[in-house]
C-alpha positions as a printed Julia matrix, in Angstrom:
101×3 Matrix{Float64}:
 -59.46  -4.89  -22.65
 -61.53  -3.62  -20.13
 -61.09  -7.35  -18.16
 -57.42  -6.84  -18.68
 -57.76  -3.29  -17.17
 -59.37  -4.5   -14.16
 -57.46  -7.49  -13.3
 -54.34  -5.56  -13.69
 -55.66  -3.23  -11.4
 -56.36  -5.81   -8.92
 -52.77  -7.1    -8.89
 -51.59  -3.56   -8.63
 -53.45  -3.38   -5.56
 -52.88  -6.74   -4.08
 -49.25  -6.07   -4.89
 -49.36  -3.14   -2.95
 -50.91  -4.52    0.05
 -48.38  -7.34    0.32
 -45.45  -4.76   -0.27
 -46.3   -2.33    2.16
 -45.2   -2.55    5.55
 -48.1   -2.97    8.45
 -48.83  -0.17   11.02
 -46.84  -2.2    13.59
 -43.72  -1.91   11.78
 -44.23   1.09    9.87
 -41.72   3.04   12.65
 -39.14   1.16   11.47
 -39.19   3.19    7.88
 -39.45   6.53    9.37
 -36.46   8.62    9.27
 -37.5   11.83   10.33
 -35.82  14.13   12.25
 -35.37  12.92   16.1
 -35.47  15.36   19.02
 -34.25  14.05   22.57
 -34.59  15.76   25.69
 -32.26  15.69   28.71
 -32.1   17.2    31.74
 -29.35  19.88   32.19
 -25.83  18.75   33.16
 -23.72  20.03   35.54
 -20.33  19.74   35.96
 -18.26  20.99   39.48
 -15.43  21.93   38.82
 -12.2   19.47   39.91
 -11.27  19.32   43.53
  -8.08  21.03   44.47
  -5.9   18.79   46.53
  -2.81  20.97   48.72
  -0.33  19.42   49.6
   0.1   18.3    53.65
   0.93  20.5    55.91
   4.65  21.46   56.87
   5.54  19.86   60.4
   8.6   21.15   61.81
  10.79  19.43   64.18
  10.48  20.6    68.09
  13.09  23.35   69.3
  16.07  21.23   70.64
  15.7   22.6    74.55
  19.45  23.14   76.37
  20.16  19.9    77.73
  18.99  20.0    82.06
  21.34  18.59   84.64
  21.31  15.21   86.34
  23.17  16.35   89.0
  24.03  19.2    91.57
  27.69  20.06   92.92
  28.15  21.77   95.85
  31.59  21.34   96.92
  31.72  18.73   99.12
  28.18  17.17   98.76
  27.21  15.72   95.87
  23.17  15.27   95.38
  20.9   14.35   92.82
  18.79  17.44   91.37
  14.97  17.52   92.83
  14.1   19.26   89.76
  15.24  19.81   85.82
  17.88  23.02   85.73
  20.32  23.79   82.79
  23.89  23.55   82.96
  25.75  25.05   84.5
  22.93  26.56   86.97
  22.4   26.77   90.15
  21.26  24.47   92.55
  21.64  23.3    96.19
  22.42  20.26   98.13
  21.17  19.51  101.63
  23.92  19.45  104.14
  24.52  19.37  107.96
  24.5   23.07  108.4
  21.22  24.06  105.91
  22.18  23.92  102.43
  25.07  24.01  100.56
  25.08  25.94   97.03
  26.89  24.56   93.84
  26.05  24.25   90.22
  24.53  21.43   88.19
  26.53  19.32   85.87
C-alpha cells in the first residue's frame, strides 16, 4: 500500500508538471483586470465656415459725351462730361460754347 501511495503520488506530480503551463506562457491564462493609460484627448471644436462675401455690382455712372455742339462747330470733347453739359469748341474768334451730346 504504501508503494501504491507513493507511486500514485509520483504520477500526481508528474501529471501536474506536464499539465501546467510554463512561466513563458503563463500570461496567456491570466485574466485579471487590465488598466491602460492614455494621454488626454482633446477635441477643437468644428470650424465655422461663412459664407463669401456679398459683392455688389459698381454704381452705373450717367453715361459722358462723345461729342461737343456749339452751333456751328462741331468738335470732339478733350475730356469726359455728362449729357447734356457744357463744353466748348475752338473757333476762329476764341471759343464757341455748346453742349455735349
Amino acid at each position: 500500500m504504501k508503494k501504491l501511495l507513493s507511486s500514485a503520488a509520483v504520477a500526481a506530480v508528474a501529471l501536474v508538471a506536464l499539465v501546467a503551463p510554463s512561466r513563458a506562457y503563463a500570461w496567456r491564462y491570466y485574466y485579471g483586470p487590465r488598466v491602460y493609460f492614455a494621454a488626454p484627448l482633446f477635441l477643437p471644436p468644428p470650424v465655422y465656415i461663412g459664407p463669401p462675401p456679398v459683392y455688389y455690382a459698381p454704381r452705373p455712372y450717367p453715361p459722358s459725351a462723345q461729342t461737343c455742339y456749339a452751333g456751328a462747330y462741331i468738335c470732339p470733347l478733350d475730356q469726359p462730361a455728362p449729357v447734356g453739359g457744357t463744353c466748348s469748341c475752338p473757333a476762329t474768334n476764341g471759343r464757341a460754347y455748346g453742349s455735349a451730346h
